[in-house]
mmCIF file of the N, C-alpha and C atoms, coordinates in Angstrom:
data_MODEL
# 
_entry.id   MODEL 
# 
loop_
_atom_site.group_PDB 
_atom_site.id 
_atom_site.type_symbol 
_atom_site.label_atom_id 
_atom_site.label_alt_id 
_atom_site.label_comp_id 
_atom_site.label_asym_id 
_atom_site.label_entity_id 
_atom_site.label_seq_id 
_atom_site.pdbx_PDB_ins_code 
_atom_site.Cartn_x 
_atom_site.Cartn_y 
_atom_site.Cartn_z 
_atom_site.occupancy 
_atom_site.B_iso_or_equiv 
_atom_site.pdbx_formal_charge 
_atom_site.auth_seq_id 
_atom_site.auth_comp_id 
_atom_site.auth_asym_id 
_atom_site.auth_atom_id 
_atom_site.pdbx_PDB_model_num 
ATOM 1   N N  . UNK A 1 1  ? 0.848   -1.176 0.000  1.00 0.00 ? 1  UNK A N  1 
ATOM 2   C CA . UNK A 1 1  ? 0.000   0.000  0.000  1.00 0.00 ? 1  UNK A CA 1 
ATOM 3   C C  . UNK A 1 1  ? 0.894   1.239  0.000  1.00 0.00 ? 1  UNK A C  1 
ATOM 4   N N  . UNK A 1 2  ? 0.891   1.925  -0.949 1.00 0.00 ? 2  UNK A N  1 
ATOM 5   C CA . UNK A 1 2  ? 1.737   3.164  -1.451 1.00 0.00 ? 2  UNK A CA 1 
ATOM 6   C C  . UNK A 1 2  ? 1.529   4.322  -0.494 1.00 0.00 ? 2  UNK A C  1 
ATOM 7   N N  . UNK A 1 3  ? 0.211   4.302  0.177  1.00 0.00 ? 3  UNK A N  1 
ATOM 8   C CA . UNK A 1 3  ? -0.289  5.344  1.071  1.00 0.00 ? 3  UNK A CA 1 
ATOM 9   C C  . UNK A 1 3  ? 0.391   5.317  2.212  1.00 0.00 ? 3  UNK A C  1 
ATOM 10  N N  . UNK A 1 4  ? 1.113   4.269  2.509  1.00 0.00 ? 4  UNK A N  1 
ATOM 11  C CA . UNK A 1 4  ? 2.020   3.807  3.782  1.00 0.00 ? 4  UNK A CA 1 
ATOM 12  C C  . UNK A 1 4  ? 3.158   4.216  4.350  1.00 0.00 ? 4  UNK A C  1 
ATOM 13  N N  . UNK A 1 5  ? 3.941   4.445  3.114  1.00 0.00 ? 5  UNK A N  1 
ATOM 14  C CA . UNK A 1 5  ? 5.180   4.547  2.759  1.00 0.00 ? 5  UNK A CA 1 
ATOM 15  C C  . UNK A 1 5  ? 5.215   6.258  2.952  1.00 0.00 ? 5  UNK A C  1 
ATOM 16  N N  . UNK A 1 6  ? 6.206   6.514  4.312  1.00 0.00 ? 6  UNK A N  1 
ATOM 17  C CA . UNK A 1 6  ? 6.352   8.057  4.471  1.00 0.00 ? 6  UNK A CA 1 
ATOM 18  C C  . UNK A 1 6  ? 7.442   8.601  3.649  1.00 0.00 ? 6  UNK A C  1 
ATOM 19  N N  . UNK A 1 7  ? 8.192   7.620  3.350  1.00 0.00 ? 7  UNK A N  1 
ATOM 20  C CA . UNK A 1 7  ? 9.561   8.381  2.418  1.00 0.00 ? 7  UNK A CA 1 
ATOM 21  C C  . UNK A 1 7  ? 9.147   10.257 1.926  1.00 0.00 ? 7  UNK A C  1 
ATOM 22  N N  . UNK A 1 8  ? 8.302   9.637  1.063  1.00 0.00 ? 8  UNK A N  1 
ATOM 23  C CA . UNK A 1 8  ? 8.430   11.331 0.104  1.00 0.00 ? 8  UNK A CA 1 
ATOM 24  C C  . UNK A 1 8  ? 7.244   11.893 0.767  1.00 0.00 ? 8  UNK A C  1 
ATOM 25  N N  . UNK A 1 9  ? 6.368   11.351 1.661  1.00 0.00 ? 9  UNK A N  1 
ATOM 26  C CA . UNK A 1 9  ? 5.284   12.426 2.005  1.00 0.00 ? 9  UNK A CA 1 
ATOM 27  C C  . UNK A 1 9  ? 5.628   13.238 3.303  1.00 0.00 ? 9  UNK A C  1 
ATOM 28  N N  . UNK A 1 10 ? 6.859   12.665 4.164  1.00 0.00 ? 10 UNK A N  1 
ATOM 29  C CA . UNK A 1 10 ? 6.896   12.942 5.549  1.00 0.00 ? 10 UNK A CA 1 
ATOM 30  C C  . UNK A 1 10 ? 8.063   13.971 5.255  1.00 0.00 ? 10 UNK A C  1 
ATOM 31  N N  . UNK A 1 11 ? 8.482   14.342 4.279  1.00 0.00 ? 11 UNK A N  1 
ATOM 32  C CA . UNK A 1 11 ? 9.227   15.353 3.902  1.00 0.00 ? 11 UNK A CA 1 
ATOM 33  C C  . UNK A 1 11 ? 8.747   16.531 3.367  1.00 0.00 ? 11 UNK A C  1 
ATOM 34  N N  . UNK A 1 12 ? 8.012   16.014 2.605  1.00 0.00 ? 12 UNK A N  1 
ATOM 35  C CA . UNK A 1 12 ? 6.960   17.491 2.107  1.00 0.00 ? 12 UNK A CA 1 
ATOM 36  C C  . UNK A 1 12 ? 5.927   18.119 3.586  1.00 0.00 ? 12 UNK A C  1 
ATOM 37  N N  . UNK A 1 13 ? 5.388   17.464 4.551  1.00 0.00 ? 13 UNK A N  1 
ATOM 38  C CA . UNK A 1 13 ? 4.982   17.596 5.341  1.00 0.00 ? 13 UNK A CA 1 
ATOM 39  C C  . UNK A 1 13 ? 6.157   18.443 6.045  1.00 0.00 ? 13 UNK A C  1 
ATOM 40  N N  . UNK A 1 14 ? 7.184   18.057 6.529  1.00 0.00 ? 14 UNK A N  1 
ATOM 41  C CA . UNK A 1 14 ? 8.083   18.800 7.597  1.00 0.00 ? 14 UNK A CA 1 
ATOM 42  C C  . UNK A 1 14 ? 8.526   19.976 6.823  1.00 0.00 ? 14 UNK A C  1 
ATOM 43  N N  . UNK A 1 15 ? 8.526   20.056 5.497  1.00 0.00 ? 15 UNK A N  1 
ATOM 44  C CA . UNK A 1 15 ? 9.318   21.318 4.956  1.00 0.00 ? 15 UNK A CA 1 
ATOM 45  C C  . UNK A 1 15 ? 8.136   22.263 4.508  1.00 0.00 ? 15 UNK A C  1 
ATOM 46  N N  . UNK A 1 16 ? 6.647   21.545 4.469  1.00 0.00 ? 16 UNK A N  1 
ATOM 47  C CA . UNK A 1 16 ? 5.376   22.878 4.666  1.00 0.00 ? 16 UNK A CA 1 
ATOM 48  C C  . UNK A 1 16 ? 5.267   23.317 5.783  1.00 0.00 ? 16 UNK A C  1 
ATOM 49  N N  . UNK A 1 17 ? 5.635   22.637 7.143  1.00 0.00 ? 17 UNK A N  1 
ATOM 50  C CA . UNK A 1 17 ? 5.420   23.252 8.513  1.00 0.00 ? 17 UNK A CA 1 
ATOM 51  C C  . UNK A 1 17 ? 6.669   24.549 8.847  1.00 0.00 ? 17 UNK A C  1 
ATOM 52  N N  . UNK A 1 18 ? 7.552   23.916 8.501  1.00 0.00 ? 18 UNK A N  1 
ATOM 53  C CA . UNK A 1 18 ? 8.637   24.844 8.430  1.00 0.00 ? 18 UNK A CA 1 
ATOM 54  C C  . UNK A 1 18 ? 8.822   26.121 7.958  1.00 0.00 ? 18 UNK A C  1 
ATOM 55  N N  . UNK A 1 19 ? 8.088   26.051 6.602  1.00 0.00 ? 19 UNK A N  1 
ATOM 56  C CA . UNK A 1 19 ? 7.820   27.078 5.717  1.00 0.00 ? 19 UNK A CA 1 
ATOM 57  C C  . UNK A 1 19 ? 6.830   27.996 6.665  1.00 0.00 ? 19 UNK A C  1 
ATOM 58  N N  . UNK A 1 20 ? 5.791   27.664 7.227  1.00 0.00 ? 20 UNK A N  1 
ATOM 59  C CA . UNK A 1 20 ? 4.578   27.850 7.747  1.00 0.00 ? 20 UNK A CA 1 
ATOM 60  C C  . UNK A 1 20 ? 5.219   28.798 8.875  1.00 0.00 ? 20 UNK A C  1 
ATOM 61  N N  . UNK A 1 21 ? 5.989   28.292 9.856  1.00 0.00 ? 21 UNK A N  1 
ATOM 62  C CA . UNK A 1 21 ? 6.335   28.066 11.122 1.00 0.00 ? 21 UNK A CA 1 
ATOM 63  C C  . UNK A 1 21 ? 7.789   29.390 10.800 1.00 0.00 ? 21 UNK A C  1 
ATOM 64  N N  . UNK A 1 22 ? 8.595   29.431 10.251 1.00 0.00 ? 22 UNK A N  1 
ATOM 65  C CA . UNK A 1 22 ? 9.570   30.266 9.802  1.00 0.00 ? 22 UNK A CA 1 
ATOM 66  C C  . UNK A 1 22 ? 9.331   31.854 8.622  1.00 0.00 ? 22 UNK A C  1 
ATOM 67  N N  . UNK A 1 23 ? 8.063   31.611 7.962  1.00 0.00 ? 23 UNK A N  1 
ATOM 68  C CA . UNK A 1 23 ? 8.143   32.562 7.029  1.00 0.00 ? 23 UNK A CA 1 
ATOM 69  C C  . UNK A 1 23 ? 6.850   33.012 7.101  1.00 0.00 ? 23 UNK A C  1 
ATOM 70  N N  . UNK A 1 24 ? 5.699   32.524 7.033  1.00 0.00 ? 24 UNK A N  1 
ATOM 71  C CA . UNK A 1 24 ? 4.208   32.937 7.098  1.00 0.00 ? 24 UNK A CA 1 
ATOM 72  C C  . UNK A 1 24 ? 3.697   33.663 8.489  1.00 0.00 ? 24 UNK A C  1 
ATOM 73  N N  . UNK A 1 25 ? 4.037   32.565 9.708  1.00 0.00 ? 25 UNK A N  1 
ATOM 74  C CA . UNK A 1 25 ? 3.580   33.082 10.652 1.00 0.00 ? 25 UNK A CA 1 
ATOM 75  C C  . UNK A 1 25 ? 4.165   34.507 11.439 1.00 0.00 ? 25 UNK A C  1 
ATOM 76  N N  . UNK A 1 26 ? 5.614   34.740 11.269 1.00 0.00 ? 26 UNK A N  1 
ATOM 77  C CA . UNK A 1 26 ? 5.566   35.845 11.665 1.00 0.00 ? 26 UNK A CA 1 
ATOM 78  C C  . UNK A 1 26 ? 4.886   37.039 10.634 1.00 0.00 ? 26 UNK A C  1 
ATOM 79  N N  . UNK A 1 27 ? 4.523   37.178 9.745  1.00 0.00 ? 27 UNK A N  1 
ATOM 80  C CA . UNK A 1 27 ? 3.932   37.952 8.805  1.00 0.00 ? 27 UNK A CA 1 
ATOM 81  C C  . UNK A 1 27 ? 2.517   38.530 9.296  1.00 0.00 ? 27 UNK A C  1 
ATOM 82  N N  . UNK A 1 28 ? 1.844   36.534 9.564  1.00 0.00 ? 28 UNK A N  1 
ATOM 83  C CA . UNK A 1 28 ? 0.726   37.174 10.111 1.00 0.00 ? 28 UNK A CA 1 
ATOM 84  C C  . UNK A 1 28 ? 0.629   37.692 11.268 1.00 0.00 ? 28 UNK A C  1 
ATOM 85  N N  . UNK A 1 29 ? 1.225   37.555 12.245 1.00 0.00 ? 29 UNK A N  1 
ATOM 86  C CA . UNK A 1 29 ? 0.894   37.889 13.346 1.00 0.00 ? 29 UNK A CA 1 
ATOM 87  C C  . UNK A 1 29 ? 1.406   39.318 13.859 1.00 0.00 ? 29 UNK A C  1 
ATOM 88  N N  . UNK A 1 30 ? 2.017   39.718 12.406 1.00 0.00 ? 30 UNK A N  1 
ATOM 89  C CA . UNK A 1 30 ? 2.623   41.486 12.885 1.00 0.00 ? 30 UNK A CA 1 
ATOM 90  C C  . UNK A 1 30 ? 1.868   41.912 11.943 1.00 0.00 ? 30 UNK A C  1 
ATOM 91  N N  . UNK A 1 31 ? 0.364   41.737 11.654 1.00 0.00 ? 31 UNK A N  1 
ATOM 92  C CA . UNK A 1 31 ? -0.323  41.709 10.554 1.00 0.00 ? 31 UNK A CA 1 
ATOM 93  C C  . UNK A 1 31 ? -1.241  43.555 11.950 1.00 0.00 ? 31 UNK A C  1 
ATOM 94  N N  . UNK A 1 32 ? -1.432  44.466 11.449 1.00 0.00 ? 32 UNK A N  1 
ATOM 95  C CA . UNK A 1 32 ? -2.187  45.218 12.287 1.00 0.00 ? 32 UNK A CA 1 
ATOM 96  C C  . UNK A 1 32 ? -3.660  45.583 11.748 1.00 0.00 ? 32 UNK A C  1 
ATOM 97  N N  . UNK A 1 33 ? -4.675  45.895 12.768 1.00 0.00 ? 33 UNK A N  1 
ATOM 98  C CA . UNK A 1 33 ? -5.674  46.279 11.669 1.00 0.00 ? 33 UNK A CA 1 
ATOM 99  C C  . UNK A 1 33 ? -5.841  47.342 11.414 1.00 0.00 ? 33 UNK A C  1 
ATOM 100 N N  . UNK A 1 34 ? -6.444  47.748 10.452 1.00 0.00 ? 34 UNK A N  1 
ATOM 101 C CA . UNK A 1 34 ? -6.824  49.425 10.490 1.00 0.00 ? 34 UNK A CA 1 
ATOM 102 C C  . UNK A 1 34 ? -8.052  49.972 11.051 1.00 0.00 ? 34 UNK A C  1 
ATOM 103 N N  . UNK A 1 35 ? -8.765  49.346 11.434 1.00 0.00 ? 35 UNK A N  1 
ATOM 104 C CA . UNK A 1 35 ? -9.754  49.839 12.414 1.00 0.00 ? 35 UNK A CA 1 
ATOM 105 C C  . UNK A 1 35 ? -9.783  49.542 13.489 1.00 0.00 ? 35 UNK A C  1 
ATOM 106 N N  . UNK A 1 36 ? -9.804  50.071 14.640 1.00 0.00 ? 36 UNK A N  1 
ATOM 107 C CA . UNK A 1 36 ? -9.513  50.345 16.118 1.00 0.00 ? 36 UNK A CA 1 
ATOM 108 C C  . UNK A 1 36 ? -10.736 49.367 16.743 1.00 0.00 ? 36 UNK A C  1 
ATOM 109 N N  . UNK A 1 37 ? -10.486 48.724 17.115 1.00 0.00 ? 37 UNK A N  1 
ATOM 110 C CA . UNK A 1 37 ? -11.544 47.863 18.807 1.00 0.00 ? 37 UNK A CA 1 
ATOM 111 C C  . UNK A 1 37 ? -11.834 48.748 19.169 1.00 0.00 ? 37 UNK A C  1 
ATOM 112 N N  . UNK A 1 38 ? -13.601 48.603 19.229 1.00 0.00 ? 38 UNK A N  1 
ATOM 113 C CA . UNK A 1 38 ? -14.321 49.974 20.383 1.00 0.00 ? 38 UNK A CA 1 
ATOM 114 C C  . UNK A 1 38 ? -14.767 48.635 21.191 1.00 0.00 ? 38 UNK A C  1 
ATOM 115 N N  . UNK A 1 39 ? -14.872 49.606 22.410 1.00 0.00 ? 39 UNK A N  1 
ATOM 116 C CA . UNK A 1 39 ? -16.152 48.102 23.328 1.00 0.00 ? 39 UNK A CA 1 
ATOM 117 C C  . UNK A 1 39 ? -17.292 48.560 23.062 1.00 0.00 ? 39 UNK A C  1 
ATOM 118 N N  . UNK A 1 40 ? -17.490 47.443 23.106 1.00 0.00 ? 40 UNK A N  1 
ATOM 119 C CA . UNK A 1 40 ? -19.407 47.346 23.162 1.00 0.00 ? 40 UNK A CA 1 
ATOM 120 C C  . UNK A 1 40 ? -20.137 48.056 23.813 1.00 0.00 ? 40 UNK A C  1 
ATOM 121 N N  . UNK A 1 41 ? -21.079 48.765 23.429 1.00 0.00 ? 41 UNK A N  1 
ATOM 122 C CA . UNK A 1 41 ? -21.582 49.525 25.084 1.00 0.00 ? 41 UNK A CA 1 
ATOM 123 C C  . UNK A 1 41 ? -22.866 48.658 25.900 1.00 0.00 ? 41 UNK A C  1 
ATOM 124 N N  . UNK A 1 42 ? -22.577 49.028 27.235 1.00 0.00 ? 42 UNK A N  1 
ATOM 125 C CA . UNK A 1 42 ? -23.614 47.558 28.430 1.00 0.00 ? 42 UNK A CA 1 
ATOM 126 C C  . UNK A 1 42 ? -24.540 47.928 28.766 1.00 0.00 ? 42 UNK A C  1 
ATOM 127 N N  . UNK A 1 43 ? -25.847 48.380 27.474 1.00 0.00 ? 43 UNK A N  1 
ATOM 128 C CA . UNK A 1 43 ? -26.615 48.161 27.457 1.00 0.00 ? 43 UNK A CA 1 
ATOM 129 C C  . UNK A 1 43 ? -27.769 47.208 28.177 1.00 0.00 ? 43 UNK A C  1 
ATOM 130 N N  . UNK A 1 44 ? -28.574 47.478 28.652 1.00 0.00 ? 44 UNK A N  1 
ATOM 131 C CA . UNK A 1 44 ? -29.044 46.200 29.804 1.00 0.00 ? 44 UNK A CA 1 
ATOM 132 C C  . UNK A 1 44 ? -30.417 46.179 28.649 1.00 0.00 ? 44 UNK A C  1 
ATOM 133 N N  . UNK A 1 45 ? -30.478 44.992 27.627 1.00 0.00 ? 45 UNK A N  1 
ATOM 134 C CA . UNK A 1 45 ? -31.825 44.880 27.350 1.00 0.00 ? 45 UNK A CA 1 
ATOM 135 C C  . UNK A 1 45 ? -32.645 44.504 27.734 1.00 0.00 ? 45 UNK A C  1 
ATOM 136 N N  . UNK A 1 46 ? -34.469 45.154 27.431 1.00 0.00 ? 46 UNK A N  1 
ATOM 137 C CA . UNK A 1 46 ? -35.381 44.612 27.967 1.00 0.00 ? 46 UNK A CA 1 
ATOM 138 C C  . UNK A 1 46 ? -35.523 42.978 26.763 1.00 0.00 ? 46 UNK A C  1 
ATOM 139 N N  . UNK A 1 47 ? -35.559 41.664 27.562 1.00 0.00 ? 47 UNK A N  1 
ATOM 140 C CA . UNK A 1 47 ? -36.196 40.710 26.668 1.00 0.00 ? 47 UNK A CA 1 
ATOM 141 C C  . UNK A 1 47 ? -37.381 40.627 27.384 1.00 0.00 ? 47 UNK A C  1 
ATOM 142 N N  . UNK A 1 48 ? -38.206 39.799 26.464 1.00 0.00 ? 48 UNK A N  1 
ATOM 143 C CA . UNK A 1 48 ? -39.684 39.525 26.891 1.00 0.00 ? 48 UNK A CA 1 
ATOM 144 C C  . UNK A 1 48 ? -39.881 37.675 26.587 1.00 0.00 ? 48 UNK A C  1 
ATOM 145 N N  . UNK A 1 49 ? -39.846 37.254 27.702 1.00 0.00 ? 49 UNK A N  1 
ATOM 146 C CA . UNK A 1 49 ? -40.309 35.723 26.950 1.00 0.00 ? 49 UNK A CA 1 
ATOM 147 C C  . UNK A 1 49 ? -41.312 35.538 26.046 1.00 0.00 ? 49 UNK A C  1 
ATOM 148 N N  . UNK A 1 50 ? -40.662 34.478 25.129 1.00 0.00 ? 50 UNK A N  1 
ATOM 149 C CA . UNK A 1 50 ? -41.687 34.118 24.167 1.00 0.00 ? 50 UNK A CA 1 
ATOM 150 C C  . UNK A 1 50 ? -42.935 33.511 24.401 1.00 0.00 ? 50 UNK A C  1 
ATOM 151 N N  . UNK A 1 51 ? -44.356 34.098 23.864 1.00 0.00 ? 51 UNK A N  1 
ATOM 152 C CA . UNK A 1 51 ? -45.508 33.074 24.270 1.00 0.00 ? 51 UNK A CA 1 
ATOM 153 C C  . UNK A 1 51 ? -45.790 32.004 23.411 1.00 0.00 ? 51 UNK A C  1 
ATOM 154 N N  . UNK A 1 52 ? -45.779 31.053 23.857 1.00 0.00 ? 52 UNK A N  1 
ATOM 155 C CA . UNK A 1 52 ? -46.040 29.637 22.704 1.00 0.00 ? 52 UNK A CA 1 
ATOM 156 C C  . UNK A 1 52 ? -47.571 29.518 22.930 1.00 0.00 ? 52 UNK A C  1 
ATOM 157 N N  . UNK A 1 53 ? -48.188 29.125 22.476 1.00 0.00 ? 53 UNK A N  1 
ATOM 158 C CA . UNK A 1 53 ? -49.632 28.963 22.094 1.00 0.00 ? 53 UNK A CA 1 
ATOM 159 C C  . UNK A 1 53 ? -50.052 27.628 22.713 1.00 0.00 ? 53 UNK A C  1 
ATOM 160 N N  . UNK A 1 54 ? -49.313 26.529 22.839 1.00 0.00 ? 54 UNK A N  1 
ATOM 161 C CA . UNK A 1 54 ? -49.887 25.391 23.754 1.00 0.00 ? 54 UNK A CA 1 
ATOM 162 C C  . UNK A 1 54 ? -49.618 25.362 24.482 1.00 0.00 ? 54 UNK A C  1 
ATOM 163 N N  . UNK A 1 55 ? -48.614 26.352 25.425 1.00 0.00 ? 55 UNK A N  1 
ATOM 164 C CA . UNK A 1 55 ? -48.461 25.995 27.132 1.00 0.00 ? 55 UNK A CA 1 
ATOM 165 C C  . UNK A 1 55 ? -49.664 26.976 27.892 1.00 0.00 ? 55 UNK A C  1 
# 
């Protein structure tokens, strides 16, 4: 079974993580946004339970 055999797949695997792990991720993560985080404002809503018709 050819699917078995890690020779050539367990290499392409370690040299995409690597790639991943060495060149991509710092990119993204010094990635900034351009629009600023506001908070939410804490609003206290009124809910109203729902009326169901057979209880």
């Amino acid at each position: 079974m050819p699917q078995l055999n890690l020779d050539p797949w367990f290499l392409i695997l370690l040299s995409t993580w690597l790639a991943y792990a060495m060149i991509l991720q710092p990119k993204i993560s010094s990635y900034l946004p351009m629009n600023n985080l506001t908070n939410k404002d804490n609003k206290i809503t009124n809910t109203n339970p729902w009326t169901w018709p057979w209880t």
